[in-house]
C-alpha positions as CSV (number, residue, x, y, z in Angstrom):
1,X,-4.0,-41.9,-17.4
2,X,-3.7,-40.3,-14.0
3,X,-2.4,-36.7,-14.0
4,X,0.5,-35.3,-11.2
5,X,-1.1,-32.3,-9.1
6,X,2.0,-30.8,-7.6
7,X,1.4,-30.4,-3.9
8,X,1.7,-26.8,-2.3
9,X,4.9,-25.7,-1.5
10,X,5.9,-25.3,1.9
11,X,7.9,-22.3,2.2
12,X,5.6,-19.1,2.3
13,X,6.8,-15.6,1.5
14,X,4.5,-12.5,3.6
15,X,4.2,-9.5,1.7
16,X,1.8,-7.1,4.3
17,X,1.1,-3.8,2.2
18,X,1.2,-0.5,4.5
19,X,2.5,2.6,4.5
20,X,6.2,3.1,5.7
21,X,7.3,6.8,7.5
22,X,3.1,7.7,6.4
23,X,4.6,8.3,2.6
24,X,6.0,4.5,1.2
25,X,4.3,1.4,0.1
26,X,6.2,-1.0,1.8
27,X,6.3,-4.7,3.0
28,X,5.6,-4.3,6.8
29,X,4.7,-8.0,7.8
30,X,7.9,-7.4,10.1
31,X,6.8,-3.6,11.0
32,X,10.2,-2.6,12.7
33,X,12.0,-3.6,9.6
34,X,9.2,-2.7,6.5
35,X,11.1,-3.8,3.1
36,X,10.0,-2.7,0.0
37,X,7.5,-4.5,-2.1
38,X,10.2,-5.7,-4.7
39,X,10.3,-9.9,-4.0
40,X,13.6,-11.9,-4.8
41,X,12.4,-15.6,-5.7
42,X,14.5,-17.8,-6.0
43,X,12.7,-21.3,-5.2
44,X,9.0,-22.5,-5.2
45,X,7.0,-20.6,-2.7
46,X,3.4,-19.3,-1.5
47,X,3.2,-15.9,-1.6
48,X,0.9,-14.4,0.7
49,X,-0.5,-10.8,0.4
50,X,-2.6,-9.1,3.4
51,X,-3.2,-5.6,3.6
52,X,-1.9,-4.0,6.9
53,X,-3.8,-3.2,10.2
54,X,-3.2,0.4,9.1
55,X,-5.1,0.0,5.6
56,X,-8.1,-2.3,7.4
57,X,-8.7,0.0,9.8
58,X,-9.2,3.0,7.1
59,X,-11.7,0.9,4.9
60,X,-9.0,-0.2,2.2
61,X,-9.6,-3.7,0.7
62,X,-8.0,-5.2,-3.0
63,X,-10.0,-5.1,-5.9
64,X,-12.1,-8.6,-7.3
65,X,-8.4,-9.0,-9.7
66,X,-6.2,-8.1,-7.3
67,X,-3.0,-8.5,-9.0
68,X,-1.2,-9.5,-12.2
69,X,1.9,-10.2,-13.8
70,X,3.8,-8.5,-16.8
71,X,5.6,-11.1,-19.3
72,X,4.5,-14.5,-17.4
73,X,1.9,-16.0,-19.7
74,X,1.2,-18.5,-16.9
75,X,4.6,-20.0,-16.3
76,X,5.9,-19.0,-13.0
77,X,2.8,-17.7,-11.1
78,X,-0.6,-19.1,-10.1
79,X,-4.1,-17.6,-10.7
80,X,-4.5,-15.8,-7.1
81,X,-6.9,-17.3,-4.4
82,X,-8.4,-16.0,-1.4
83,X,-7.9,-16.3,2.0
84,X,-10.1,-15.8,5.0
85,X,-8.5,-12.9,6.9
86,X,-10.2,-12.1,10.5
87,X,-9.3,-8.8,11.5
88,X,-10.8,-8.1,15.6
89,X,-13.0,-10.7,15.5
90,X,-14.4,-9.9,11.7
91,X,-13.6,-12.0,8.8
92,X,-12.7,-9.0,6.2
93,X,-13.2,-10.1,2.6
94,X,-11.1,-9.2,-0.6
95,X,-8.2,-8.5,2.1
96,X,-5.8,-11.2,2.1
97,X,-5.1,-13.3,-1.3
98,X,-1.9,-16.0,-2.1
99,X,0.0,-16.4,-5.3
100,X,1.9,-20.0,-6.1
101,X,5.2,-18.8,-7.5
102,X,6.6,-22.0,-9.5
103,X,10.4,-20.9,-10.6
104,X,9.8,-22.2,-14.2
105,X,11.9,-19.6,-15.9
106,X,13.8,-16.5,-15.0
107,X,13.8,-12.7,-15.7
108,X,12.5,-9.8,-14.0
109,X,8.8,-9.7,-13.8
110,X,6.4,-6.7,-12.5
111,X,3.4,-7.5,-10.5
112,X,0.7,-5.3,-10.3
113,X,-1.4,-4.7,-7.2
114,X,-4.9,-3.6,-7.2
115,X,-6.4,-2.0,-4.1
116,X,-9.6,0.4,-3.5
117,X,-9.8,2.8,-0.5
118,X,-12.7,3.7,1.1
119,X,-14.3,6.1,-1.2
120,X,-13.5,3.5,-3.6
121,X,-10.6,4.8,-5.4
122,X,-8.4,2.3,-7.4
123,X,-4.9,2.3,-6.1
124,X,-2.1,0.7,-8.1
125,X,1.0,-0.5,-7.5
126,X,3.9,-2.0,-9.8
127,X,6.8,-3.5,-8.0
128,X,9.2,-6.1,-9.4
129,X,10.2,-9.9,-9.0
130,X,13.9,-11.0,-9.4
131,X,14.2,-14.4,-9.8
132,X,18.4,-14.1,-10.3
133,X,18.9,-12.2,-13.5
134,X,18.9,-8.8,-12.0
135,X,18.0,-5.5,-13.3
């Protein structure tokens, strides 16, 4: 018997964790327009999460898990998987990681991300995923 391995998707969604105004966690892949952290999926997708210049340049990396999901149990999101990430001329590890996101079944999921600082502090985050139920 020869088993299907779905092929990656090609649509990829950037998520680029930074600071907004010096006080938000925000999405600032596009840094004129940051967005918040909340994603709305609604199709088969990569998602792709780097840290921001901002954060590399102050020592901040994701932890070893760096994130997981609330009420999935393995349906709609991927185990993570790193990424090189070269950052002036330096590949930076634990700094850039991507998430399949298979749109198997819909609700409202919360993803949580887990970063360190440089003294090592564990930062965490909880945003949500809408996949078109709403709130």
């Amino acid at each position: 018997m020869i088993s299907k391995i779905a092929s990656p998707p090609d649509k990829i969604v950037y998520i680029t964790v930074g600071f907004s105004d010096g006080l938000n966690f925000m999405n600032v892949y596009d840094p004129a327009k940051p967005t918040r952290l909340k994603l709305d999926l609604t199709e088969r997708c990569i998602i792709e999460f780097t840290l921001s210049d901002q954060f590399l340049e102050a020592g901040w990396h994701f932890q070893s898990v760096p994130i997981t999901f609330q009420n999935d149990w393995g349906f709609n999101f991927s185990s993570f998987y790193w990424q090189d990430n070269e950052y002036q001329g330096e590949i930076l590890p634990y700094s850039k990681f991507r998430v399949i996101y298979e749109n198997e079944r819909m609700g409202v999921f919360i993803y949580s991300l887990f970063m360190r600082d440089r003294l090592g502090q564990p930062i965490d985050l909880d945003p949500k995923i809408e996949n078109g139920v709403g709130d």
